[in-house]
C-alpha positions as CSV (number, residue, x, y, z in Angstrom):
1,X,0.0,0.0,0.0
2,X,2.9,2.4,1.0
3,X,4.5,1.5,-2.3
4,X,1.1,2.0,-4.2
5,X,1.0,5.8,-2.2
6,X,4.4,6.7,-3.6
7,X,3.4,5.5,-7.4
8,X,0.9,8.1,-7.2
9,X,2.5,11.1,-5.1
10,X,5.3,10.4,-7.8
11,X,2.9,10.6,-11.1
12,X,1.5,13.8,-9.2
13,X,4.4,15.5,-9.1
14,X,5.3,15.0,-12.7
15,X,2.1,16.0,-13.8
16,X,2.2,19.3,-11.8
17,X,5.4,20.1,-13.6
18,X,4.3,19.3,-17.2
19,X,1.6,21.7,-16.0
20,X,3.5,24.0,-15.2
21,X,6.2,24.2,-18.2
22,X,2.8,24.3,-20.6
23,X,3.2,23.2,-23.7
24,X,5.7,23.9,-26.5
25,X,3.6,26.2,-28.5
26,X,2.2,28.0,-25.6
27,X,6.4,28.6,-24.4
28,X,7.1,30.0,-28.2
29,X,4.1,31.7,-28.0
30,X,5.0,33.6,-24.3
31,X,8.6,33.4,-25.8
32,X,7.6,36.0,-28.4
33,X,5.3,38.7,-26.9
34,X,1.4,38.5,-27.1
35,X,-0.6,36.2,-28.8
36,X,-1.2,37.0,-32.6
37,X,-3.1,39.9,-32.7
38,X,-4.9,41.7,-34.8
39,X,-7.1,39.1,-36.0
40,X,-6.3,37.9,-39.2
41,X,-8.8,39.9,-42.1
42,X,-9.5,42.5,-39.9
43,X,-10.9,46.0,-41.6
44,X,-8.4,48.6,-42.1
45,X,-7.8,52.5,-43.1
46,X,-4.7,54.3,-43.8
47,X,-4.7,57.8,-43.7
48,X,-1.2,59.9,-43.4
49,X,-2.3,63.5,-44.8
50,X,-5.2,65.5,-44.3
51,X,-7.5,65.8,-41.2
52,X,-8.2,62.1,-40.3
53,X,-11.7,61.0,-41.8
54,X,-12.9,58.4,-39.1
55,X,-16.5,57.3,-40.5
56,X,-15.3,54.5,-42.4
57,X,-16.9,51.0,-40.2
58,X,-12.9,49.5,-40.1
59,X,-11.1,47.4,-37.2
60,X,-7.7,49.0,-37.1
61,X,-6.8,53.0,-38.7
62,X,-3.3,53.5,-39.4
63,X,-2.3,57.1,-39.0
64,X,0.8,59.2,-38.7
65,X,2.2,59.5,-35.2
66,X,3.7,62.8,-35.2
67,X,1.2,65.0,-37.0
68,X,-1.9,63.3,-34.5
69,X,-2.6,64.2,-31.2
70,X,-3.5,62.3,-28.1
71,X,-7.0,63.7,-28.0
72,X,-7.4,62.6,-31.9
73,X,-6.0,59.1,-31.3
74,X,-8.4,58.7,-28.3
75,X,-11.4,60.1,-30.6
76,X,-10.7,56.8,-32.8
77,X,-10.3,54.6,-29.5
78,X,-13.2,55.7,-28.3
79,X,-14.7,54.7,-31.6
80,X,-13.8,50.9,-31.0
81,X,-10.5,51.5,-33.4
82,X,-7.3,49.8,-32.8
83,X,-5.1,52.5,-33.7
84,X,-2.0,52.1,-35.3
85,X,0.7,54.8,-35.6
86,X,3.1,55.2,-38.9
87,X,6.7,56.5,-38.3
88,X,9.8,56.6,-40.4
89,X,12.4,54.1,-38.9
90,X,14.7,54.0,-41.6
91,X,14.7,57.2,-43.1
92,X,15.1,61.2,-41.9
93,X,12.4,63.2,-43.0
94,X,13.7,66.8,-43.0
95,X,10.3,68.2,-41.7
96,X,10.0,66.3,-38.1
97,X,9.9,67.9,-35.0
98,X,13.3,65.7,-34.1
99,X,15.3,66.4,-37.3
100,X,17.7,68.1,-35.3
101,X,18.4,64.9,-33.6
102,X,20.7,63.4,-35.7
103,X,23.8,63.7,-36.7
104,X,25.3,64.2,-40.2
105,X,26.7,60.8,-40.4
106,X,23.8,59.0,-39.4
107,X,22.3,59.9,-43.0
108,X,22.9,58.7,-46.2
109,X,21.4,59.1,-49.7
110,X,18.4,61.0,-50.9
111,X,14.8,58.7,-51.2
112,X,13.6,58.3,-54.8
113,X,10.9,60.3,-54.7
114,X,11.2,61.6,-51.7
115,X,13.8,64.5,-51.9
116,X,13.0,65.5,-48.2
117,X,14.1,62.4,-46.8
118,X,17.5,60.6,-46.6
119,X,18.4,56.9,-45.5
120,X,19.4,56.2,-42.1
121,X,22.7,53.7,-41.3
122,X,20.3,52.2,-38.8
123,X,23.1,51.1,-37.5
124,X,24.2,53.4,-35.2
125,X,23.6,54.1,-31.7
126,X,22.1,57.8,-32.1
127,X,19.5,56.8,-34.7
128,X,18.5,54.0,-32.4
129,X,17.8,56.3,-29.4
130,X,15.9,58.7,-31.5
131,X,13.2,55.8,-32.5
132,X,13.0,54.4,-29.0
133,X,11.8,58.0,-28.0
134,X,9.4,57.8,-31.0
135,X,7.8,54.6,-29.5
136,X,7.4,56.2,-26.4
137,X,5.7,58.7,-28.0
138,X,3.5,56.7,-29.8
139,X,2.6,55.1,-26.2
140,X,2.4,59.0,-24.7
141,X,0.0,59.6,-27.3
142,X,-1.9,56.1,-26.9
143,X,-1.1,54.2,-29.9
144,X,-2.3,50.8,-29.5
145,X,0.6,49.3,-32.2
146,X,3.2,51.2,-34.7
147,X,3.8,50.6,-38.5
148,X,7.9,51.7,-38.4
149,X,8.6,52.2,-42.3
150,X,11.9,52.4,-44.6
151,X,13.1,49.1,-42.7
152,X,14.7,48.0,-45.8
153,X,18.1,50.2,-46.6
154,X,19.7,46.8,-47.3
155,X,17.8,46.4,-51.0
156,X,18.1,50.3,-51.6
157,X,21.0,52.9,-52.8
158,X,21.0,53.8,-48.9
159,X,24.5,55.2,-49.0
160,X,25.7,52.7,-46.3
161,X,27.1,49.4,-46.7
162,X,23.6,47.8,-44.7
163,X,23.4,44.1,-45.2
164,X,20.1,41.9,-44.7
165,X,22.0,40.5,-41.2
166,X,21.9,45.0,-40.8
167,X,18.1,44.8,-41.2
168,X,17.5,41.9,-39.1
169,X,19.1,43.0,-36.4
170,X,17.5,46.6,-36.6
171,X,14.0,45.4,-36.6
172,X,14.9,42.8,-34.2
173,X,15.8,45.8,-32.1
174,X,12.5,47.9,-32.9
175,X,10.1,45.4,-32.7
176,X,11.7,44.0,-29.3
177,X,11.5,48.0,-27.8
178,X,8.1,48.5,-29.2
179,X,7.0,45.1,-27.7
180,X,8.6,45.7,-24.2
181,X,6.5,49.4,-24.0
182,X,3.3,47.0,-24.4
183,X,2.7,48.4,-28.2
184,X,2.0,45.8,-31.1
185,X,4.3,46.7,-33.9
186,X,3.7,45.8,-37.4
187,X,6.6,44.5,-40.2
188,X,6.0,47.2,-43.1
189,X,6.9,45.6,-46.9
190,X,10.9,43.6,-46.3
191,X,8.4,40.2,-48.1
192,X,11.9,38.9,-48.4
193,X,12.9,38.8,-44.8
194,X,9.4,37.7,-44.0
195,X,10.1,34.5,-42.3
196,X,13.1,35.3,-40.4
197,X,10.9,38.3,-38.8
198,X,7.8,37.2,-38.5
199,X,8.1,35.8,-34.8
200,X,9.2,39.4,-33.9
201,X,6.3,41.1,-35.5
202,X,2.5,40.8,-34.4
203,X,1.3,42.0,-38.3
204,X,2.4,42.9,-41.3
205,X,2.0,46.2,-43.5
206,X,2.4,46.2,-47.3
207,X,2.6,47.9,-50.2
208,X,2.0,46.6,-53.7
209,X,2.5,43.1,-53.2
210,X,0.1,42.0,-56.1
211,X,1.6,44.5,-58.5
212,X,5.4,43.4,-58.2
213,X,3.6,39.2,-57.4
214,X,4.9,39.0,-53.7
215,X,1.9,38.5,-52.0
216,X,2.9,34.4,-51.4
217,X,6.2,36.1,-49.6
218,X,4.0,36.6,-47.0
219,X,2.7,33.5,-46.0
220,X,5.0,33.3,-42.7
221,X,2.5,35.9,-41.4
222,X,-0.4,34.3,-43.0
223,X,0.5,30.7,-41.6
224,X,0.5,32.4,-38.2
225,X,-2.1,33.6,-38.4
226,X,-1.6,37.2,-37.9
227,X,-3.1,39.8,-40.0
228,X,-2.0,41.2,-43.2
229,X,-2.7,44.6,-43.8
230,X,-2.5,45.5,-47.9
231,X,-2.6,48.4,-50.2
232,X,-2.4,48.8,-54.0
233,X,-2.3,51.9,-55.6
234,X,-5.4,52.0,-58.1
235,X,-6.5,54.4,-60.2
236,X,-10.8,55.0,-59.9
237,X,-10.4,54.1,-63.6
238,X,-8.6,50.9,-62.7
239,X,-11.2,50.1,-59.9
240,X,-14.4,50.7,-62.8
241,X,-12.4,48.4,-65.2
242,X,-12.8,45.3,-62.6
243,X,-8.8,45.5,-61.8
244,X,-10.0,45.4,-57.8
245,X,-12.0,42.5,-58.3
246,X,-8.9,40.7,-59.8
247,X,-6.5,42.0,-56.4
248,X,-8.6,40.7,-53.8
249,X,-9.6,36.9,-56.1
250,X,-6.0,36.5,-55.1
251,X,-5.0,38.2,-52.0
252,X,-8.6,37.2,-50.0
253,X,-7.4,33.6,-49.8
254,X,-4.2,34.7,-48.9
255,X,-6.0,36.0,-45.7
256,X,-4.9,39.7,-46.8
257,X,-6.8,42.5,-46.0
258,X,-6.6,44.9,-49.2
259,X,-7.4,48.1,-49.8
260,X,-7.0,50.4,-52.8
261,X,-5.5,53.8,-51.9
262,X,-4.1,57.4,-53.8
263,X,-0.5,57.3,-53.5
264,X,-0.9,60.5,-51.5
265,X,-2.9,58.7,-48.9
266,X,-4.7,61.3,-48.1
267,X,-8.1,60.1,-48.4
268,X,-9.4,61.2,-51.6
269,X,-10.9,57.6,-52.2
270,X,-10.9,54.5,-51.1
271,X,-11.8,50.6,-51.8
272,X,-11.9,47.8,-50.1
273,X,-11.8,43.8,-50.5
274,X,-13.8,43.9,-47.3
């Protein structure tokens, strides 16, 4: 009987520490911040110019971080919106309130298209201080998560020598910072690095993926079920000749959430998949 007592103090024990460790994907899931999150096809707006129009019936609205206020991010909380706030990680934009921030040789070539902004060598020490203050910001202000853009100097004329190892390691770096401030953070376009960042990103932001035929490179997020926010830059004309129609027959099953958007993003239209 004493024997027969052991057996099953003994089988207790080990089944209070199997307990206990939880199982492998719940470890990988605590291992890498909160559980995926937005859903996956969840409604979405992105709006950087203009004053923000919030009557659109979406999930999340994507908005600039600097050019918003608290009061006008807590107007869209309010509202039920998950509010997710854009900033420039990779690139200096000549026109922010913390321009003056950096120091020459942090910046590299001028943006095609964009003669206002310049690379960043993301890897240095000064640019890296001057985003961490731009998450706190965004958690100041009350961003729920942040889209941090220009992540990927390694496949542009940047001006630096930035490898893909560069790029890993920087968004590595953001979305752990953003992650420990209790933000969700968001992987903007980099398909290509996809699966080696997806664990360190709750969602992913892209541009264009049907027009240059990347949307597969995505399926990391997609197979984890996290959602995958989408724009392609339509013309109305475009949209009234059925081209939407052909976007979201591929990118629906995909579990993309696309929406067609003026370059500008400023809101003068707006389509949806949804």
């Amino acid at each position: 009987m004493k024997d027969i007592r052991f057996f099953l103090l003994f089988v207790m024990v080990i089944v209070a520490l199997i307990g206990c460790g939880g199982s492998d994907e719940q470890t990988q899931t605590d291992a890498s911040g909160p559980p995926p999150f937005p859903p996956q096809g969840s409604s979405w707006q992105w709006q950087l110019i203009g004053d923000i129009n919030d009557e659109y019936e979406t999930f999340a609205y994507d908005i600039d971080l600097s050019t918003n206020s608290a009061e006008q991010i807590a107007d869209l909380k309010q509202q039920g919106r998950f509010v997710i706030c854009y900033f420039s990680a990779g690139s200096f934009e000549s026109y922010r309130d913390d321009a003056g921030a950096f120091f020459e040789t942090d910046l590299g070539n001028v943006l095609t298209n964009y003669d206002q902004e310049r690379w960043l060598d993301t890897r240095s020490k000064n640019v890296r201080e001057i985003m961490k203050s731009r998450m706190e910001s965004a958690v100041s202000k009350g961003c729920d998560a942040v889209e941090p853009d220009n992540m990927d100097g390694h496949i542009n004329d940047s001006g630096f020598e930035l490898t893909a190892e560069d790029t890993v390691d920087y968004s590595i770096f953001i979305a752990e910072y953003a992650r420990s401030l209790g933000l969700y953070v968001g992987m903007k376009n980099n398909v290509g690095l996809a699966g080696q960042l997806q664990p360190y990103f709750d969602f992913a932001i892209n541009e264009s993926c049907y027009r240059f035929s990347e949307c597969a490179k995505l399926s990391p997020f997609y197979n984890a079920k996290k959602a995958i926010f989408h724009v392609e830059y339509l013309s109305v004309a475009d949209v009234g000749d059925g081209k939407l129609d052909t976007v979201c027959a591929q990118t629906k099953p995909l579990g993309i959430s696309t929406i067609v958007l003026p370059v500008a993003l400023n809101d003068a239209y707006r389509f949806s998949c949804n």
